[in-house]
C-alpha positions as CSV (number, residue, x, y, z in Angstrom):
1,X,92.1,150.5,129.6
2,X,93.6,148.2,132.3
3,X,92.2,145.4,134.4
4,X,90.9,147.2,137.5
5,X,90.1,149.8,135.7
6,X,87.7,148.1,133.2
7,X,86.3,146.2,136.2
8,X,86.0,149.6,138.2
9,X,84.2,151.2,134.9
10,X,81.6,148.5,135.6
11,X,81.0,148.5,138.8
12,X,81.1,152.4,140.0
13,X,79.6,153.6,136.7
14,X,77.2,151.5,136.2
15,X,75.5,152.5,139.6
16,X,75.6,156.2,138.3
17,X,73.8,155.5,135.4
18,X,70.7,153.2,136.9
19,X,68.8,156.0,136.8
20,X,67.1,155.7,133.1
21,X,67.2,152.8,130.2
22,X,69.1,154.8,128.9
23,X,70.8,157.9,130.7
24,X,71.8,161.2,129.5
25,X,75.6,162.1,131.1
26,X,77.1,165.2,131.4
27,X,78.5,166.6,128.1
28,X,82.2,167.5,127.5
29,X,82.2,171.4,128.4
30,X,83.4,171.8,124.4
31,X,82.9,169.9,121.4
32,X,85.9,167.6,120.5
33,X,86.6,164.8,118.5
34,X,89.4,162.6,117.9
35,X,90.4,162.8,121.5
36,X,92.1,160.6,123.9
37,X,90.1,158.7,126.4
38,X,91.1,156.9,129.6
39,X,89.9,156.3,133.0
40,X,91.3,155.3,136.7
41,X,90.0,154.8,140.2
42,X,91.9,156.9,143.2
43,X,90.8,156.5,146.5
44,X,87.5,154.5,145.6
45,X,86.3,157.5,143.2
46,X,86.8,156.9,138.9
47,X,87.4,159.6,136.8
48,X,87.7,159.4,133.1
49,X,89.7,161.3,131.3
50,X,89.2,163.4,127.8
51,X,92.7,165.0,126.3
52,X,93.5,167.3,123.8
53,X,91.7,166.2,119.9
54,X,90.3,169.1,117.7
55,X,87.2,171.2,117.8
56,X,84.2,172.1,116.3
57,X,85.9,174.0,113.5
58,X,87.7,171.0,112.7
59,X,90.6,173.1,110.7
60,X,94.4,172.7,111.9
61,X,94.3,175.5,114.8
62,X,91.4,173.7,116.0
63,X,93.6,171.1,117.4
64,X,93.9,171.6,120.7
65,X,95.8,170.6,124.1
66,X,93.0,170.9,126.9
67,X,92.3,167.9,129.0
68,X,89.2,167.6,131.1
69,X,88.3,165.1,133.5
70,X,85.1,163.3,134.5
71,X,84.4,162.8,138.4
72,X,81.9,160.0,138.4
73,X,81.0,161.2,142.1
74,X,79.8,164.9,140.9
75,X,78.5,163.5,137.5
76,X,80.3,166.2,135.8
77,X,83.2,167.3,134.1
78,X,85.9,170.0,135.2
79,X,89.2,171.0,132.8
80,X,92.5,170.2,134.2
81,X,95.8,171.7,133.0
82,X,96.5,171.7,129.5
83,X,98.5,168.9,128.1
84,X,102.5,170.3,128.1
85,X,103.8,171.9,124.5
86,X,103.4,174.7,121.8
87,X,100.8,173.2,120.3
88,X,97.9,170.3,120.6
89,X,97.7,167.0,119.1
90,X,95.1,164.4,117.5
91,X,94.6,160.9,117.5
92,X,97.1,160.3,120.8
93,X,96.5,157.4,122.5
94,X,95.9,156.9,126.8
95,X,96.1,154.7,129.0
96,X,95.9,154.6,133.4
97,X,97.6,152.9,135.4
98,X,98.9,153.4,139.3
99,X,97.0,156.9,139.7
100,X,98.3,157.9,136.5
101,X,97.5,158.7,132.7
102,X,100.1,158.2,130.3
103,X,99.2,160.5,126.8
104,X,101.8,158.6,123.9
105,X,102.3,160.1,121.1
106,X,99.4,161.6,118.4
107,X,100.3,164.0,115.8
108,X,100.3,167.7,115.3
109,X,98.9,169.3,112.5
110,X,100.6,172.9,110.7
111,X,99.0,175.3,108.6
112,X,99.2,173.8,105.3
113,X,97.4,170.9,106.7
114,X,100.5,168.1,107.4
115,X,99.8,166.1,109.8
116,X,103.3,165.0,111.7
117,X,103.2,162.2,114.2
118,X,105.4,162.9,117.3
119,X,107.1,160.0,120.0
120,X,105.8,162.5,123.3
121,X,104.9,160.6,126.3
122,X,103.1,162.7,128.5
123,X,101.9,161.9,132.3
124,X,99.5,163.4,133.8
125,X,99.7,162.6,138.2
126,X,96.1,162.8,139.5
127,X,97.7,162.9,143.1
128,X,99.5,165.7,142.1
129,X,97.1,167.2,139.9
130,X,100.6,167.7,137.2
131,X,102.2,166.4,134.1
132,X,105.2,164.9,134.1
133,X,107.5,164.1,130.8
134,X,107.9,160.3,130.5
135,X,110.9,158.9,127.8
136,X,110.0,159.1,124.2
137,X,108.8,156.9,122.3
138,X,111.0,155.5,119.8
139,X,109.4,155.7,116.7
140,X,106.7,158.3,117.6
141,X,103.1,157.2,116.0
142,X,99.7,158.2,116.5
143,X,96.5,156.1,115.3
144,X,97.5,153.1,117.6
145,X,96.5,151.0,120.3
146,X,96.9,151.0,123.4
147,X,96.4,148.5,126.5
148,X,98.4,148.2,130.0
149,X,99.8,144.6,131.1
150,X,100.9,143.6,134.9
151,X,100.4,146.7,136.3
152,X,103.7,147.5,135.1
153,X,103.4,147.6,131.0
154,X,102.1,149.9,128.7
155,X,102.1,148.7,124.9
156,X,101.5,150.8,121.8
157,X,100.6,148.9,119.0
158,X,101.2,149.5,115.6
159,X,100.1,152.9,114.1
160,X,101.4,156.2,111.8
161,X,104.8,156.8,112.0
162,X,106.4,160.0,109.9
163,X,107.6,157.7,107.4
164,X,104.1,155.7,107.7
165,X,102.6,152.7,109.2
166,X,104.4,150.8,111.6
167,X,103.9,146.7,112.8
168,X,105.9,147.9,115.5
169,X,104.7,147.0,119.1
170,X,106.5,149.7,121.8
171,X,106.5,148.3,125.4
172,X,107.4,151.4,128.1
173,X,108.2,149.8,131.6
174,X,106.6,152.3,133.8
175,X,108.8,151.1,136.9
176,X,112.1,151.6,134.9
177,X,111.1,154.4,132.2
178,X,112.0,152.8,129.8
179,X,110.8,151.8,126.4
180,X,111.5,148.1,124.7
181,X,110.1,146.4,121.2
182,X,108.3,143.3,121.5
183,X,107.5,140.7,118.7
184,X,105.4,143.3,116.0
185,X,102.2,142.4,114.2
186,X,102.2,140.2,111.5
187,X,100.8,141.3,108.2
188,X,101.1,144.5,106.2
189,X,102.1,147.8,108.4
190,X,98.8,149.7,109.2
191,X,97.4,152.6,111.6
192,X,93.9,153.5,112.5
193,X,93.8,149.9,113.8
194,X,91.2,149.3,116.7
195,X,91.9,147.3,119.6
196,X,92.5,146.3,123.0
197,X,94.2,144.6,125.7
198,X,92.3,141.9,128.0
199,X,94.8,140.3,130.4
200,X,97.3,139.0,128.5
201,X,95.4,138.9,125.0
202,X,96.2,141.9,122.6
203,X,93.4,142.2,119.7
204,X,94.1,144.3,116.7
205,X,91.7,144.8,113.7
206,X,91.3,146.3,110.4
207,X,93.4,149.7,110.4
208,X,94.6,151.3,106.9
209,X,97.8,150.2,105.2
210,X,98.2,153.8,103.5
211,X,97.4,157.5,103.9
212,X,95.1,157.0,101.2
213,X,94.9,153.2,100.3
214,X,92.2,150.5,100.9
215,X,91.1,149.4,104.7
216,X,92.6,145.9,105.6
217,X,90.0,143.1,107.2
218,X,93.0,141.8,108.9
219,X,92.3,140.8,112.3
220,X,94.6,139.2,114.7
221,X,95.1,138.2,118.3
222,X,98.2,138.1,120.2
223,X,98.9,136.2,123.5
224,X,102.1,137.8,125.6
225,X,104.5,135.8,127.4
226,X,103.8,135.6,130.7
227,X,107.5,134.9,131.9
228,X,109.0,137.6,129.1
229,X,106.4,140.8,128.2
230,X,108.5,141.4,124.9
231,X,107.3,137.6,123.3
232,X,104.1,137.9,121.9
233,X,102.4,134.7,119.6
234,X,100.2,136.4,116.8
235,X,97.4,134.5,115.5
236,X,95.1,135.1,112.3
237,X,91.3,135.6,113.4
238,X,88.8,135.4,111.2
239,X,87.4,139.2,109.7
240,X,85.0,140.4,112.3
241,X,81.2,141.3,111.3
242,X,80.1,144.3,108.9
243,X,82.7,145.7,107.1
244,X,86.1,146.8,107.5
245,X,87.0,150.3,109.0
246,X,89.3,153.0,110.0
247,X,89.6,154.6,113.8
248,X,86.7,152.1,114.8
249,X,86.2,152.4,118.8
250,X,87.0,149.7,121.0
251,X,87.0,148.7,124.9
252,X,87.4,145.9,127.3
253,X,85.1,144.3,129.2
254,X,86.5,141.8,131.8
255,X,83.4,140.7,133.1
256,X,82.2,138.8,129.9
257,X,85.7,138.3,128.7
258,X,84.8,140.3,125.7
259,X,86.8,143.3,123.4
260,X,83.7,145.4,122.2
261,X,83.9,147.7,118.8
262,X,81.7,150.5,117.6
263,X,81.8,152.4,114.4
264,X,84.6,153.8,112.4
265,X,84.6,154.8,108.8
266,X,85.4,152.6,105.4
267,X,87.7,154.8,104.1
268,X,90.7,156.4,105.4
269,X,89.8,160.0,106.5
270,X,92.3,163.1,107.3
271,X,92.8,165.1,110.4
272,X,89.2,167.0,109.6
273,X,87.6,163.5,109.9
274,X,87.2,164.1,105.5
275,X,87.6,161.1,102.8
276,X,89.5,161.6,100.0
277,X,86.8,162.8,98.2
278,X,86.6,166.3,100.8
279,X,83.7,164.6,102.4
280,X,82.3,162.7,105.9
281,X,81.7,159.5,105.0
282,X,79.0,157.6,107.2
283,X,80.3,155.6,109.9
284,X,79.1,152.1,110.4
285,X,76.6,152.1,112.3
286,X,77.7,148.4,113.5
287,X,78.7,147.5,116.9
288,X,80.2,143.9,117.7
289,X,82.6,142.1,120.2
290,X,84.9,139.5,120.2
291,X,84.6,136.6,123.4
292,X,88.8,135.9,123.7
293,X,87.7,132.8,125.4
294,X,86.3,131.6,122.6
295,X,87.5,133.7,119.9
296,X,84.2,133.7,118.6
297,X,82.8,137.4,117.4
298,X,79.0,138.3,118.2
299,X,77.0,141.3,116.6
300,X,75.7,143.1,119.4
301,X,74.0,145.8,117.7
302,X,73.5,145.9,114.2
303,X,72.1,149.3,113.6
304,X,73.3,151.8,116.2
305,X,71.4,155.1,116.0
306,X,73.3,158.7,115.3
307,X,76.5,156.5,115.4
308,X,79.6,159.1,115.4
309,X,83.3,158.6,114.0
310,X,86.8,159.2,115.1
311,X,86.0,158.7,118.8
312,X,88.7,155.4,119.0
313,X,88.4,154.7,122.4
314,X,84.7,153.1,124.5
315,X,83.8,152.3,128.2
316,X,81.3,149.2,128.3
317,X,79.5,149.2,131.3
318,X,76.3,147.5,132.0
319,X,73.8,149.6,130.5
320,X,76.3,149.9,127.0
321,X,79.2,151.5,125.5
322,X,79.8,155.1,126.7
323,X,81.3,157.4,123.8
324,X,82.5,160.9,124.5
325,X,82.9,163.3,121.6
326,X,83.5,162.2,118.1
327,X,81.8,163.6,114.8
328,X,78.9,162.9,113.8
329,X,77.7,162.0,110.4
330,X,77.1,165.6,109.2
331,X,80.7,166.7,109.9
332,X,79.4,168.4,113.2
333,X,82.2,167.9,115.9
334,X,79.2,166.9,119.5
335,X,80.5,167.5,123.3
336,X,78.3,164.2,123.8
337,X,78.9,161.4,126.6
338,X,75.9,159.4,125.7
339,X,75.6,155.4,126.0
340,X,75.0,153.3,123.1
341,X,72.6,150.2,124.0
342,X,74.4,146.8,123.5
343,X,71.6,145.3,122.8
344,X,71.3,141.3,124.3
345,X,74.1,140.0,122.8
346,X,77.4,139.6,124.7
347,X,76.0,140.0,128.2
């Protein structure tokens, strides 16, 4: 989520939601989890965005293409046209920036179950109310992060490539269309990784370094050049509270200067949200932050109720962290938007 947009998340949708302690939003009109998540401001209204992820079934043609979009001035959501392509895609990753989304990557799963990442860059032009094809990425991932820089820069960071996970960081110029590599993450390859940017501070955590291997507790903070985008200086933070995880949500929050987390699971799950064992395994129900001022990370709730998994992406706003979709602890797939407390830390 970018700068003005965070900012904009706090300020328009936090006046929606003054209502209760704790409001209840709109749900999605369908269950969905493992979605993309982003939001903008056009002409002084926000909408957030939901695309494509996979449904309540949660088997392979249960992945799906729709996007929907929330008008924070109606309080509700409406579908808008399907992502471009054959087929739909999980774990993408989405980011706004100048009136438009920009859908990179994800992967598409086949009837036998393989899950194939793919490099698509997808745009979706609010204005226009129509997707565009952007230039592919160039090693196509899905399970990354995302974060816009400038205005101008989007990066995808790390991630699952088809030969597995990638350090790489992927910078696409949106002014030239264009896509560069910038200085990659230090550390072992890993995808699933949570994170953020916050102005010019990228933070990564945890991810898995296999399709099936152990969760890493590496967490580390990267500061970009300011004078070249492609120069970033990667620093080791300590491991961040509660345990490790895989798909963990995370979102900015400029106001406090803070990259907030909630969830994920401790062991690497497949495209039904299923450990290796063929079961859900409990999310944490854990949420923290990091202050990048600082670098100093803060529990802010330590026992989140009805906590869900693979949602990947948050909106902080005043009254908490707003999750949409996601899968909840008995394998059901929810249509939720609901707001998870923060509790008094971090404010």
């Amino acid at each position: 989520m970018n700068k003005f947009a965070s900012l904009v998340c706090v300020l328009v949708l936090s006046g929606f939601l003054l209502a209760a302690s704790v409001p209840t939003l709109d749900p999605l009109p369908v269950p969905v989890s493992n979605n993309a998540i982003a939001s903008m401001k056009v002409r002084g209204d926000l909408y957030i965005f939901s695309l494509m992820g996979i449904g309540e079934k949660r088997s392979w043609d249960a992945v799906s293409n729709a996007g929907y979009i929330f008008d924070n001035d109606t309080g509700s959501w409406t579908a808008i046209h399907g992502v471009p392509g054959t087929t739909g895609r999980i774990a993408a990753m989405a980011a706004a920036e100048n009136g438009r989304v920009y859908l990179a990557g994800g992967a598409v799963v086949d009837a036998q179950g393989g899950v194939t990442p793919v490099p698509d860059l997808n745009i979706y032009a609010q204005d226009a109310e129509e997707w565009l094809r952007g230039a592919d990425l160039p090693v196509g991932v899905s399970n990354a992060v995302i974060g816009t820089y400038r205005d101008r820069y989007i990066y995808v960071i790390g991630g699952r490539s088809r030969s597995g996970p990638v350090s790489d960081v992927q910078i696409y110029d949106l002014t030239n269309n264009t896509w560069q590599s910038a200085t990659p993450v230090p550390g072992a390859p890993a995808f699933g990784q949570a994170g953020a940017i916050l102005d010019d501070t990228i933070v990564v955590v945890d991810g898995a370094t296999s399709a099936t291997g152990d969760i890493s507790n590496a967490c580390w903070m990267g500061k970009i050049d300011r004078k070249d985008p492609l120069k970033i200086s990667w620093s080791k933070l300590p491991p961040h509270p509660g345990q490790p995880g895989f798909n963990i949500a995370a979102g900015t929050w400029e106001r406090n200067d803070r990259v907030y987390f909630l969830g994920g699971t401790p062991v690497v799950t497949n495209y039904k949200g299923e450990g290796a064992d063929g079961k859900i395994p409990q999310p944490s129900p854990m949420s923290f932050a990091l202050n990048v001022k600082t670098k100093a990370w803060e529990v802010v709730n330590p026992n989140v109720d009805n906590v869900t998994m693979d949602n990947r992406f948050l909106i902080p706003t005043e009254q908490g962290l707003v999750l949409i979709g996601g899968t909840e602890a008995d394998g059901k797939v929810t249509r939720s938007m609901r707001i998870i407390p923060r509790g008094k830390s971090g404010r």
